[in-house]
N, C-alpha and C positions, 0 to 999 in steps of 0.2 A: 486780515488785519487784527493785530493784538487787542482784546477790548482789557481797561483800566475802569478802575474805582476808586470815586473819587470820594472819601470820607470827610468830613468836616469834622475839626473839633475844638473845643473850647475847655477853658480851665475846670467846667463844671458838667459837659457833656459830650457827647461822638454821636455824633447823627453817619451814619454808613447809608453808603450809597449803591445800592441791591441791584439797579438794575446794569451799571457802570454802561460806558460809552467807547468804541473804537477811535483808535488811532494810531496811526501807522508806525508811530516809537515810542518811546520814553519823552525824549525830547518835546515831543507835539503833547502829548500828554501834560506835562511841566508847562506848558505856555497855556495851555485851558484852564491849569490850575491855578498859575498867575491871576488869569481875566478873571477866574472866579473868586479870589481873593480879593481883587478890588474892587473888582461888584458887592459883596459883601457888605468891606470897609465905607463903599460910598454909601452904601444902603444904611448902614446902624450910623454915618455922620447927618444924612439925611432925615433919622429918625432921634437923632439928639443924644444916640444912647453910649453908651462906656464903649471909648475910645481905646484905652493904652491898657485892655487885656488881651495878651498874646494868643493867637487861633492861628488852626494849620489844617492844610486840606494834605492829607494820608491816600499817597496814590500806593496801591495793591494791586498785585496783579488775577487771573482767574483763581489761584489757588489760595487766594488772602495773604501770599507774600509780600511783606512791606517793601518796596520798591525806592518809594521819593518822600522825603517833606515839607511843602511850601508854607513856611512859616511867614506870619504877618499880621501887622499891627499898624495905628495910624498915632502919629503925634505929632506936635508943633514943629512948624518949620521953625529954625536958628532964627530970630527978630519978629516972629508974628506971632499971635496969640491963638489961635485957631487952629485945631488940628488938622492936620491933611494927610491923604494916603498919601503912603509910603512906597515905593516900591517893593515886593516881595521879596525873600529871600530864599534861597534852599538847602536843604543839608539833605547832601548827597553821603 
């Protein structure tokens, strides 16, 4: 099974992810990195912290070839005041 790496990064740093994890595609890959997106997002709304700066988890593959990018950010839903995650998105 292909192992992937999954980097995080933000307007102000890349935290890389050394040890990466197996998964059988691209595809399944891109879905872990969704969930980790919104673990995240739920994580820094839970902690109070800046919402509406853009972070993206950088899937590579063993060679460090940039493969995917799950971009994502949280912001108010149309009529509510309160941020909420957002769905990811990816640029393939």
């Amino acid at each position: 099974m292909p192992r992937y790496y999954f980097h995080y990064r933000t307007e102000s740093a890349l935290i890389r992810d050394e040890a990466g994890s197996e998964h059988p595609n691209l595809e399944a890959a891109e879905q872990s990195a969704a969930e980790m997106g919104r673990a995240i997002i739920e994580k820094i709304a839970g902690e109070g912290g800046e919402m509406d700066e853009p972070r993206s988890i950088e899937i590579t593959d063993a060679t460090g070839e940039d493969l995917l990018y799950v971009v994502f950010w949280a912001g108010p839903e149309i009529g509510d005041g309160s941020g909420t995650p957002i769905d990811p998105a990816t640029i393939h």
